[in-house]
Every structure is written in structure tokens, then in C-alpha cells.
GUKOL-827925 format. One record per residue: x negated, y negated, z of N, C-alpha, C in turn. Coordinates in steps of 0.2 Angstrom, whole numbers, padded with zeros to 4 digits, always signed. Layout:
REM residues N
XYZXYZXYZ
...
END
This chain:
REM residues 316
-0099-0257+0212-0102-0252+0209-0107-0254+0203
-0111-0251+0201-0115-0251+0196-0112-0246+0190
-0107-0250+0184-0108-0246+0178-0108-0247+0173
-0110-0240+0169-0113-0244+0162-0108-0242+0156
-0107-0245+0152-0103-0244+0146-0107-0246+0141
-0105-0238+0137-0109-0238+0134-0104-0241+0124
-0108-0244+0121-0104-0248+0115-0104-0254+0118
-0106-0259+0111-0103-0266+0112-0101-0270+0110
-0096-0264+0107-0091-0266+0102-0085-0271+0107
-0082-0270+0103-0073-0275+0105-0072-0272+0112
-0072-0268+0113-0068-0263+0118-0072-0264+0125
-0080-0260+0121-0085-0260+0127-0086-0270+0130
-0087-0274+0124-0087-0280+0126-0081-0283+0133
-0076-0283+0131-0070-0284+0135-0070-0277+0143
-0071-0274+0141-0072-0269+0147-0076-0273+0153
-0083-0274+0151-0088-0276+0155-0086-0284+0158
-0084-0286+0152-0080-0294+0155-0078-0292+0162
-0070-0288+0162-0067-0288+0166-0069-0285+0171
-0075-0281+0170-0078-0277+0176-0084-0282+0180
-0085-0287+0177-0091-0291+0181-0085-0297+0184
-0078-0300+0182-0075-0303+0184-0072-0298+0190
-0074-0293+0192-0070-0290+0198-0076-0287+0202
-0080-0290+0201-0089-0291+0205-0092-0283+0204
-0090-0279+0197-0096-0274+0198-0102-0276+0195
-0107-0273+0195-0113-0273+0190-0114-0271+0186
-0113-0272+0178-0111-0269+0174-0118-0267+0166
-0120-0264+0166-0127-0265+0160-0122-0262+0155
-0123-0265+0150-0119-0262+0141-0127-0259+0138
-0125-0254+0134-0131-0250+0130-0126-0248+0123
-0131-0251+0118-0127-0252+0109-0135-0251+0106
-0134-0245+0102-0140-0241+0097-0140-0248+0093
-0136-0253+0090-0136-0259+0082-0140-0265+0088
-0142-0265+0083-0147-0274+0082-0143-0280+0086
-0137-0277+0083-0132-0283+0087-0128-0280+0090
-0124-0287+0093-0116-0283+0097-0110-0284+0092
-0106-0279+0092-0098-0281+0090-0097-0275+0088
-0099-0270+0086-0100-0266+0083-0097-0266+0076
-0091-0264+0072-0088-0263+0067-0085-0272+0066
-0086-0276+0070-0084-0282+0069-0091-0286+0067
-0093-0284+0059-0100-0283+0059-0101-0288+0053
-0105-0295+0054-0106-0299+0050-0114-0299+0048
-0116-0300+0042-0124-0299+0038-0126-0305+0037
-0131-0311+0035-0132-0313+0030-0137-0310+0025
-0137-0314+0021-0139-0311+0013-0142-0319+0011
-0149-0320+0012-0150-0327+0007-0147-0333+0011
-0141-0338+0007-0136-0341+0010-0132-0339+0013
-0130-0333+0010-0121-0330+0011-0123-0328+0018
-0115-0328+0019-0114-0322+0026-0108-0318+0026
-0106-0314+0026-0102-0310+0024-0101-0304+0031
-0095-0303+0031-0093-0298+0034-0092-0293+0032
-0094-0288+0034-0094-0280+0031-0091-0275+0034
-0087-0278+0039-0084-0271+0043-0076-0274+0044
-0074-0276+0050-0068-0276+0052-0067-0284+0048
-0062-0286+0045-0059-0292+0041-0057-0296+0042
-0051-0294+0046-0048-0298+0050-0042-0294+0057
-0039-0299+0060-0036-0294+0064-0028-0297+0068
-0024-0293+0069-0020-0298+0068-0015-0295+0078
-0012-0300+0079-0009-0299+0086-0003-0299+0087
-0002-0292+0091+0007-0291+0091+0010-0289+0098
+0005-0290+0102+0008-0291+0111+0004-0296+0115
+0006-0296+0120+0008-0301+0126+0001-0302+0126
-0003-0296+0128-0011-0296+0133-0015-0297+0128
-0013-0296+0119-0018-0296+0116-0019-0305+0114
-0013-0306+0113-0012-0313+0111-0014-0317+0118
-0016-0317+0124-0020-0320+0129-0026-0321+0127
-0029-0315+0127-0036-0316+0124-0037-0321+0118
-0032-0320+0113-0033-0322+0105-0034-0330+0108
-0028-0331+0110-0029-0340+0113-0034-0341+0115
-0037-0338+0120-0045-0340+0122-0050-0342+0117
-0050-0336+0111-0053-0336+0107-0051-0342+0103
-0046-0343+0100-0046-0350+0096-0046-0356+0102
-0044-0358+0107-0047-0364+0109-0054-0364+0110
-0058-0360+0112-0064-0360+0112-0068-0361+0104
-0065-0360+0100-0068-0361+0093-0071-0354+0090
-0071-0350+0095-0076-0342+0091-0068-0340+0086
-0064-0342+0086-0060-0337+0080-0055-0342+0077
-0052-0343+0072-0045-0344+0068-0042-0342+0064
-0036-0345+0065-0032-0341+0057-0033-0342+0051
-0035-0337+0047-0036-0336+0041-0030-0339+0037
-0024-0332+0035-0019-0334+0032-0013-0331+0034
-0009-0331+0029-0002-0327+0032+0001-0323+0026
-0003-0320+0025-0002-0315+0017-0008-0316+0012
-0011-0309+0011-0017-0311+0008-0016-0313-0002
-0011-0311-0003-0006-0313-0010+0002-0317-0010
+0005-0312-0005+0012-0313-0003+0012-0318+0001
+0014-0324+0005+0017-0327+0013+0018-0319+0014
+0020-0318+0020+0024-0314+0023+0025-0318+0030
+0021-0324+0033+0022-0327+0039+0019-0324+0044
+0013-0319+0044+0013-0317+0049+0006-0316+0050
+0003-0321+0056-0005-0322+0054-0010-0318+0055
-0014-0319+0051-0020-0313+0049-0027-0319+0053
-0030-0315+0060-0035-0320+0061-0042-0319+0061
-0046-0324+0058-0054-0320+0060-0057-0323+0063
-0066-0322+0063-0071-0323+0069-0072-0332+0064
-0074-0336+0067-0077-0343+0063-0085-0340+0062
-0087-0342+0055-0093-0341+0054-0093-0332+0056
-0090-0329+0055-0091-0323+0052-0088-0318+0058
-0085-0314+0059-0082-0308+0065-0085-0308+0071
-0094-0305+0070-0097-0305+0075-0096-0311+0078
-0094-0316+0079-0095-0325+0083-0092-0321+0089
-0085-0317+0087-0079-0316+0094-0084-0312+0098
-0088-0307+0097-0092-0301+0099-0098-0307+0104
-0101-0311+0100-0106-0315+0104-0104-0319+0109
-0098-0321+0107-0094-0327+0114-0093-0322+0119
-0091-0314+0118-0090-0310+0126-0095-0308+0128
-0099-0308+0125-0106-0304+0126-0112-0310+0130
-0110-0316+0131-0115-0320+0131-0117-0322+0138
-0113-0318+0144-0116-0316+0152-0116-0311+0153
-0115-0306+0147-0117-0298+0148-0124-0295+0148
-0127-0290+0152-0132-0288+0152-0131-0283+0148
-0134-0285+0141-0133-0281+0136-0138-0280+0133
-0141-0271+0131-0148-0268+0130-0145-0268+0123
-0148-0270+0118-0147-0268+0111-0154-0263+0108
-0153-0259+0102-0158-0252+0101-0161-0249+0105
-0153-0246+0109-0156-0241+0115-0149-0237+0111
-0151-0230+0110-0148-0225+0108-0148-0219+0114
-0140-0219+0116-0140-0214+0121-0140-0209+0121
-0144-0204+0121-0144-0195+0119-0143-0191+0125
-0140-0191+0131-0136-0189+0134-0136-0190+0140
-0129-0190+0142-0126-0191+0151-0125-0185+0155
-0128-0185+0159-0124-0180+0165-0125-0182+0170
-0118-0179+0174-0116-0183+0180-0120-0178+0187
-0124-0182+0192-0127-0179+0197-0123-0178+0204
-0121-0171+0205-0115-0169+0210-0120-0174+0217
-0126-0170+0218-0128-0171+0222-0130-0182+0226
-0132-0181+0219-0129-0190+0222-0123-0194+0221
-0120-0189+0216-0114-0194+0215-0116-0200+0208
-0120-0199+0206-0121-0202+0200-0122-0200+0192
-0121-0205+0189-0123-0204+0181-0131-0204+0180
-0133-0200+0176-0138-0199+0173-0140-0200+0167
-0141-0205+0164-0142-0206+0157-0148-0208+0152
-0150-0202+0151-0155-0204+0144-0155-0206+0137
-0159-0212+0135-0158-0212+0130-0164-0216+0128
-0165-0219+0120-0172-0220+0119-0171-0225+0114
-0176-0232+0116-0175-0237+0110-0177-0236+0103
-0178-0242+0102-0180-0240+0095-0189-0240+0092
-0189-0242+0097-0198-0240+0097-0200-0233+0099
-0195-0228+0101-0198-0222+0102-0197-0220+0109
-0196-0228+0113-0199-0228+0119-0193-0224+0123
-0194-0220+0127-0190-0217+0133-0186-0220+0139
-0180-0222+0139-0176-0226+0142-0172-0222+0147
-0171-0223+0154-0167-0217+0159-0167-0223+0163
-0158-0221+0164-0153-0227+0170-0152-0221+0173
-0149-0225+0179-0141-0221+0184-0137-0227+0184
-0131-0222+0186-0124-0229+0185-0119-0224+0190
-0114-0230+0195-0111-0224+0198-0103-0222+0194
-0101-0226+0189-0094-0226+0186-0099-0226+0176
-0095-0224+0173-0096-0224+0164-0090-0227+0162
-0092-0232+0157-0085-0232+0152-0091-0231+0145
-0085-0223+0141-0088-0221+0135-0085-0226+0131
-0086-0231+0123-0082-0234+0120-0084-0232+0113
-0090-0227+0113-0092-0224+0106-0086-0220+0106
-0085-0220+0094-0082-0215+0093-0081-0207+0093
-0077-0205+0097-0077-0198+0101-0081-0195+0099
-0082-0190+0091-0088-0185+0090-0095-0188+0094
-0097-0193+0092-0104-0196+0096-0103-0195+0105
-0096-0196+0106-0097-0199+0115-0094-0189+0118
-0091-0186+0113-0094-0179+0114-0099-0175+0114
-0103-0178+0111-0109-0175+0108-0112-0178+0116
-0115-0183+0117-0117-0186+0124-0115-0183+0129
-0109-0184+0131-0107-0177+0136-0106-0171+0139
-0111-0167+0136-0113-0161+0134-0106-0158+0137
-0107-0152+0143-0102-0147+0148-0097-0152+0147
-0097-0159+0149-0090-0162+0153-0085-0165+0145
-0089-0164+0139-0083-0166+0134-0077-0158+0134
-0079-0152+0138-0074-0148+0137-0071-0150+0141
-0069-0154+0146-0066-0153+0149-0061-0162+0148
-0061-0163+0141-0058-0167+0138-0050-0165+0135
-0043-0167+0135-0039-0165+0133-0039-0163+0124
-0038-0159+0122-0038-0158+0116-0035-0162+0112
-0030-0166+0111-0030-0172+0109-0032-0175+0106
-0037-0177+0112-0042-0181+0111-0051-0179+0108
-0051-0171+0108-0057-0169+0105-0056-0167+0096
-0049-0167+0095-0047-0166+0089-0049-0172+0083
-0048-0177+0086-0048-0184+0083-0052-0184+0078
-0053-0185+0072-0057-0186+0069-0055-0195+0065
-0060-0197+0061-0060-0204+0059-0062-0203+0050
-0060-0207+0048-0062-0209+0039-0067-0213+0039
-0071-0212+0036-0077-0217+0033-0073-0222+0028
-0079-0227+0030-0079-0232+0023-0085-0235+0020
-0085-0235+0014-0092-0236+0009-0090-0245+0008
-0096-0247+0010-0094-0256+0008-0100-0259+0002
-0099-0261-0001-0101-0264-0006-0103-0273-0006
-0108-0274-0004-0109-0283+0000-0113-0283-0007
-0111-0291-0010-0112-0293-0016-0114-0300-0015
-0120-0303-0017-0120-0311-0018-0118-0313-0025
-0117-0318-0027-0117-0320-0034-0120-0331-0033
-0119-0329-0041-0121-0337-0043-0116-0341-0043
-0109-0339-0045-0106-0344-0044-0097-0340-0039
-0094-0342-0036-0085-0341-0035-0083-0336-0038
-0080-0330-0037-0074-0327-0041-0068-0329-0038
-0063-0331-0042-0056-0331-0040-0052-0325-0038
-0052-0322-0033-0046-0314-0031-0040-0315-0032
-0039-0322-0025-0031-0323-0022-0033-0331-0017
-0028-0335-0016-0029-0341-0015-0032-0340-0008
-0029-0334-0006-0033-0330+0003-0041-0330+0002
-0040-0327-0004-0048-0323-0005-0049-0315-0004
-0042-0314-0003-0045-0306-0003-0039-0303-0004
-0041-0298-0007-0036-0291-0011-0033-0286-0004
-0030-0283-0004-0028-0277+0002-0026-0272-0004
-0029-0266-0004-0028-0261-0008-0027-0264-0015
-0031-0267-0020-0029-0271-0026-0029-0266-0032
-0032-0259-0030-0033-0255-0034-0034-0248-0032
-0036-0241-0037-0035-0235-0033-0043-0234-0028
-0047-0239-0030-0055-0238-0029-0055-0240-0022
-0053-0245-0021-0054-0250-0016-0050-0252-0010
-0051-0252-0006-0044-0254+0000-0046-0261+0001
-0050-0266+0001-0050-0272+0002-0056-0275-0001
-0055-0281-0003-0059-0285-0008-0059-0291-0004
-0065-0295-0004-0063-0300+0002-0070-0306-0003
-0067-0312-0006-0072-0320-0006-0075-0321-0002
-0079-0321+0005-0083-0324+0009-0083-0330+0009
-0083-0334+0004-0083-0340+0003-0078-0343+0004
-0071-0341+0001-0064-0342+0001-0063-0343+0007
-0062-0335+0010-0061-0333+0018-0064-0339+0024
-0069-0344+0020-0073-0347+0025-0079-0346+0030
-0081-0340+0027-0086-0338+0034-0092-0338+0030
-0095-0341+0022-0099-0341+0020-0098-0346+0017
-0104-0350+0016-0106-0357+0011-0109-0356+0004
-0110-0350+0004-0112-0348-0006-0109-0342-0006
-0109-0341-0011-0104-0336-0014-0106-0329-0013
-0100-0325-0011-0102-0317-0008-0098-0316-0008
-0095-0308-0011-0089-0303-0009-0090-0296-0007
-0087-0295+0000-0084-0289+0000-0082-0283-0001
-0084-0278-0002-0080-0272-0006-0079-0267-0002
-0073-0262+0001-0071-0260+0005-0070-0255+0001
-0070-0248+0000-0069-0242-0001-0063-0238+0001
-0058-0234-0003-0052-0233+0000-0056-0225+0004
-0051-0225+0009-0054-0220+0014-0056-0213+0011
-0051-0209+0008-0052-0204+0004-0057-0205+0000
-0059-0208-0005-0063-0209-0010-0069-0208-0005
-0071-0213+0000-0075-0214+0006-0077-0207+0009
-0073-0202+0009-0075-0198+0014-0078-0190+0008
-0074-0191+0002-0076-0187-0002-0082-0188-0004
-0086-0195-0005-0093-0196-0009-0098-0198-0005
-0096-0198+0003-0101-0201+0010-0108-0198+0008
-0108-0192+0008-0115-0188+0008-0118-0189+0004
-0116-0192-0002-0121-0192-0008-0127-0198-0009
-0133-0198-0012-0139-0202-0009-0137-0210-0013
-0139-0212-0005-0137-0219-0009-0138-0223-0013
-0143-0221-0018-0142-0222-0024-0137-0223-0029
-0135-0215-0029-0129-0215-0031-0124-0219-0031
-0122-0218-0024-0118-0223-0019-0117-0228-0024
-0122-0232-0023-0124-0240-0024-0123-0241-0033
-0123-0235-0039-0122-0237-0044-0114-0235-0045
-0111-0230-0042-0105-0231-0043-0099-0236-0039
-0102-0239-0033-0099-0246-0033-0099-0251-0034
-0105-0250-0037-0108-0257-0042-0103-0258-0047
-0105-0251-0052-0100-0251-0057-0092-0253-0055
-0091-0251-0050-0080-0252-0049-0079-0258-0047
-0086-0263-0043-0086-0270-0043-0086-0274-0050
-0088-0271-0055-0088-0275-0062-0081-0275-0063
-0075-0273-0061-0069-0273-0062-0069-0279-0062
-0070-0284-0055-0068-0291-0053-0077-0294-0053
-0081-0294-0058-0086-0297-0057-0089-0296-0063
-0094-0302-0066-0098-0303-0072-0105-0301-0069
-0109-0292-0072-0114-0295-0070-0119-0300-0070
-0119-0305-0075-0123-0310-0073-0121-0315-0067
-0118-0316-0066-0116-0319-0059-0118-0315-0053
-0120-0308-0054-0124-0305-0048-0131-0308-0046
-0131-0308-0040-0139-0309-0036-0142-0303-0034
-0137-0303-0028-0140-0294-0026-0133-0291-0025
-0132-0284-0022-0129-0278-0019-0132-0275-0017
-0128-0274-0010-0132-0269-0005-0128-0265-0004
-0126-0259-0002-0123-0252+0001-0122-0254+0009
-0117-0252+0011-0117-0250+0019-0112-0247+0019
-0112-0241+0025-0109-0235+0027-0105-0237+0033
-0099-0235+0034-0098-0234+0041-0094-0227+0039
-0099-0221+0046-0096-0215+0045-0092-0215+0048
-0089-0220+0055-0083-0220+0060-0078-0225+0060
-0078-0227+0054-0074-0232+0051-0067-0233+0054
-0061-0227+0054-0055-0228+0055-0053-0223+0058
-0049-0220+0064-0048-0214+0068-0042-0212+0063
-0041-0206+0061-0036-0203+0059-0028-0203+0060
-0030-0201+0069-0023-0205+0072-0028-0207+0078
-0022-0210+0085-0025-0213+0089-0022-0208+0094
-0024-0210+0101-0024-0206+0106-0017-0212+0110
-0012-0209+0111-0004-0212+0113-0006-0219+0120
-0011-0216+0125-0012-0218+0129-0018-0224+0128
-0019-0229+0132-0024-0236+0133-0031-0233+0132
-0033-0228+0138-0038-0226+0137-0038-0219+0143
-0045-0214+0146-0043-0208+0147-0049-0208+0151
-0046-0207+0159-0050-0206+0165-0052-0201+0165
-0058-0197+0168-0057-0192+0169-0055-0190+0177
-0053-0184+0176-0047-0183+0185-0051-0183+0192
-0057-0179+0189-0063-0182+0195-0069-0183+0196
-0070-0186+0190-0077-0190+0191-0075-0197+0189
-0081-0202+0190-0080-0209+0187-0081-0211+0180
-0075-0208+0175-0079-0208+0170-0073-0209+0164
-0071-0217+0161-0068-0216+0156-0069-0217+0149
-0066-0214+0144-0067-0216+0138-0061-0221+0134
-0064-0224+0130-0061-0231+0127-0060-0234+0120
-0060-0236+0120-0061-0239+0111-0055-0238+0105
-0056-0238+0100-0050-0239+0095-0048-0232+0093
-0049-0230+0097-0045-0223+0095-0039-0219+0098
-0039-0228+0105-0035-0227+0110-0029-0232+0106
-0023-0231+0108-0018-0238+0106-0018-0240+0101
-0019-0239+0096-0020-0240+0089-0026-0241+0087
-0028-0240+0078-0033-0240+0077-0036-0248+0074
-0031-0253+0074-0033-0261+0076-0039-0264+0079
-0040-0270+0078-0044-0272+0083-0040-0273+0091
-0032-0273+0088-0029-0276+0095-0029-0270+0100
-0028-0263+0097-0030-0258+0101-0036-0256+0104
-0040-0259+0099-0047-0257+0103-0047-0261+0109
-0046-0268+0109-0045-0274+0114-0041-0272+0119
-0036-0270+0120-0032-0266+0124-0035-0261+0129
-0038-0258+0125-0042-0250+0125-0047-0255+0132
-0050-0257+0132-0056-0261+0133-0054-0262+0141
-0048-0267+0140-0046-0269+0145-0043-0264+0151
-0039-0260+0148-0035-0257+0151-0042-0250+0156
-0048-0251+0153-0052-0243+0155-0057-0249+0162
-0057-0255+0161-0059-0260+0166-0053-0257+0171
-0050-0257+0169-0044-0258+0176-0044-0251+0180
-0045-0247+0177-0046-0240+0182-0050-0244+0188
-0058-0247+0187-0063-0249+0192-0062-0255+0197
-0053-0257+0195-0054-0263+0198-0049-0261+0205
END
């Protein structure tokens, strides 16, 4: 079959793998500049800094296959094993930054980046998917595909589906997600956090604080700033200016404005599902069409990766 998934995140990545390993044809469509979605690394000047997913850690059979792949081929390693504490229990990221894992699955994929899909409907009469959607130049973009795998966050991959997201279990249209506001900072010289390089909830402001440098995945100094989710979700709307002065300011906690370069703001409105949906991922009963991603099997990377795998498997 010809299908397409849409997301090129963890999920949609791994999905398309598994579906071109069981001979379909498979085209990915992802509105961002790049692939990985939330597994999203920037550079700045020298630095390179991760701004979205941090790190991610493995607690089953299928996920931990993958991860092996990933560390002998060199796209991932272990970080540490307690970002203050030991605790022994390893925490892994991408080498040279998160997105690397996103580019090593993606790099026999036929992947369309800044194509933004504004809606699917399925055509009874041929038996296919009908999907428009428009790059980023304005330009008018329209596939067919005989099978979908959704892997955007549900509100978006509802909104797409126009008639057929009613006919989604409730469950699953309930779902809602926390935003997170990130604060990405270069500076002139090192701060010290923690021997890891990064805080986990180190304050009421913040849920993660991460050295760039420390963590390895930049060569001049950059950190982090993660926003705790409520905080995030109560001051999302307001204009980025804003935004960017009062995280600027709660970064001075742990930072000398003179050792500032820059600060830049970055959003994620679909940061963290509130809860996750019990099941891997969710077929529909009679058409070709599942939906995926981290809002299935936990809100981890390893449930996204799951999520991923598991919605390839319906087509195989």
C-alpha cells in the first residue's frame, strides 16, 4: 500500500521505518523545518542546545532493542544515572544533540518537511485518503494514500479529521496536553548546576535546567530552561515579550547577567499529554486509519517509540 504518516516525530519516524521494512510506500509530512519533532535540537552561534525532549530513559524489551541499535551505531548514549542523586538507572540522549536519533531513522525516509496538513478525508468511492495540505511557501500541496498513520497531537490530528474524529472514542478526544515555555541561553563562560549538568524540578519556576555543555551535546556554553507545566499553561498566551522578560528574569536565579550572549523564547503548546491513552495505539474499525504518538503508552519517549511501532504493525 501507499501510506502516509503524518508527524516526524519518534513515533511517526519509527512507524514509517517498520512500514517500508514490510514493502509498503510510505511518504512522511511534518509542518517543522526538521524531523524529530519534540526531540528538537537549535544551534545558536557555537552552542547547540536541545530545547525540547532531554533525555529518555528504557524500561521494556522492545524499547531497549531499538536503544541498542541506537548506541552501536553511535546517534545516542548514556548521559548519567541521576541527574544529582546516583540512583543507577540510566538516563540516555541523542550524541550532538536529540535530533541525531530523529535524522539516523529518517535518512531512507521520504520525508516532505514545511508541508502543513489542513485536512484528510477519506474517499468511499475509491477507497482512499485524500489529503490537503500547503507548504510553506503558500504553495497547494494534495496526495492520496491508501492507509494514514495520524502521529500529531490529538487536538491538531482532530482538527484534520473533520466528521471521522467523532467517531474517535471519547477517551481519546478528551486528552488534553501541558505546554512548556523554554528559555535557551548562550553565555561567555560555564555555569556549574550539578556534576550531570542539569537540575530536574530544582525550583518552583522551573522543571528542568540543563548545561549543554556539561550534558555534551555543545562545545561553548548554553543552558536550558524548562518551565514547570502549570506555570506554562497559565502564562502561554501572553506576548512574547513578555514571556522572554520574565524568564529571563527567573534564569538570573542560576546565571550572571554578564555572562549572557543571547536568550531566545521557545514554546511548545503540545509539550506533555495530561494522561495517556491505556492502549499502544488506536485503529479505526473500518477504515485504514491509525492514530499514534505519545499520548499512547505513556507520555515518555519510550511510549511514543512504542506508539510508533506498534500502529506499523496494524499494516503489516
Amino acid at each position: 500500500m501507499r501510506i502516509a504518516v503524518i508527524g516526524a516525530g519518534l513515533s511517526g519516524l519509527l512507524a514509517a521505518r517498520n512500514l517500508r521494512r514490510s514493502g509498503h510506500e510510505v511518504v512522511v509530512l511534518d509542518k517543522g523545518s526538521g524531523v524529530g519533532g519534540r526531540m528538537a535540537t537549535r544551534r545558536i552561534g557555537e552552542a547547540v542546545l536541545d530545547h525540547g525532549a532531554q533525555f529518555f530513559t528504557v524500561r521494556s524489551d522492545a524499547f531497549a532493542s531499538e536503544v541498542n541499535e541506537w548506541l552501536t551505531e553511535g546517534v545516542a548514549r548514556e548521559w548519567c544515572r541521576g541527574f544529582v542523586d546516583v540512583d543507577g538507572h540510566p538516563r540516555y540522549m541523542g550524541v550532538g544533540g536529540m535530533t541525531s536519533i530523529a535524522k539516523y531513522l529518517a535518512r531512507d525516509t521520504d520525508t516532505h518537511l514545511g508541508i502543513t496538513v489542513t485536512r484528510i478525508d477519506f474517499d468511499d468511492a475509491n477507497r482512499q485518503w485524500q489529503i490537503a495540505a500547503q507548504s510553506r511557501d503558500s504553495r497547494a500541496v494534495n496526495l492520496v494514500a491508501d492507509a494514514m498513520i495520524v502521529t500529531a497531537p490529538l487536538p491538531q490530528t482532530i482538527t484534520l479529521l473533520g466528521p471521522v474524529a467523532g467517531e474517535l472514542p471519547a477517551d481519546l478526544r478528551d486528552i488534553e496536553y501541558d505546554p512548556t515555555l523554554c528559555l535557551l541561553v548562550t553565555l561567555r563562560q560555564q555555569v556549574h548546576v550539578s556534576e550531570s549538568g542539569a537540575l530536574q524540578s530544582p525550583d518552583e519556576f522551573f522543571s528542568f535546567i540543563c548545561d549543554n555543555m556539561r550534558k555534551g551535546t555543545s562545545s561553548a556554553p548554553s543552558m536550558t530552561f524548562h518551565v514547570e507545566p502549570t506555570i506554562s499553561a497559565t502564562n502561554y498566551e501572553q506576548p512574547d515579550d513578555t514571556l522572554h522578560s520574565m524568564l529571563f528574569e527567573q534564569a538570573l536565579t542560576y546565571l550572571s547577567p554578564d555572562d549572557i550572549i543571547e536568550a531566545h523564547l521557545k514554546k511548545w503548546r503540545y509539550a506533555t499529554p495530561r494522561r495517556t491513552h491505556t492502549d499502544s495505539c488506536w485503529a479505526h474499525p473500518h477504515l485504514p486509519l491509525v492514530l499514534a504518538g505519545d499520548a499512547f503508552d505513556g507520555p515518555r519517549m519510550e511510549g511514543a517509540a512504542r506508539s510508533g511501532i506498534a500502529a506499523a504493525s496494524v499494516f503489516s
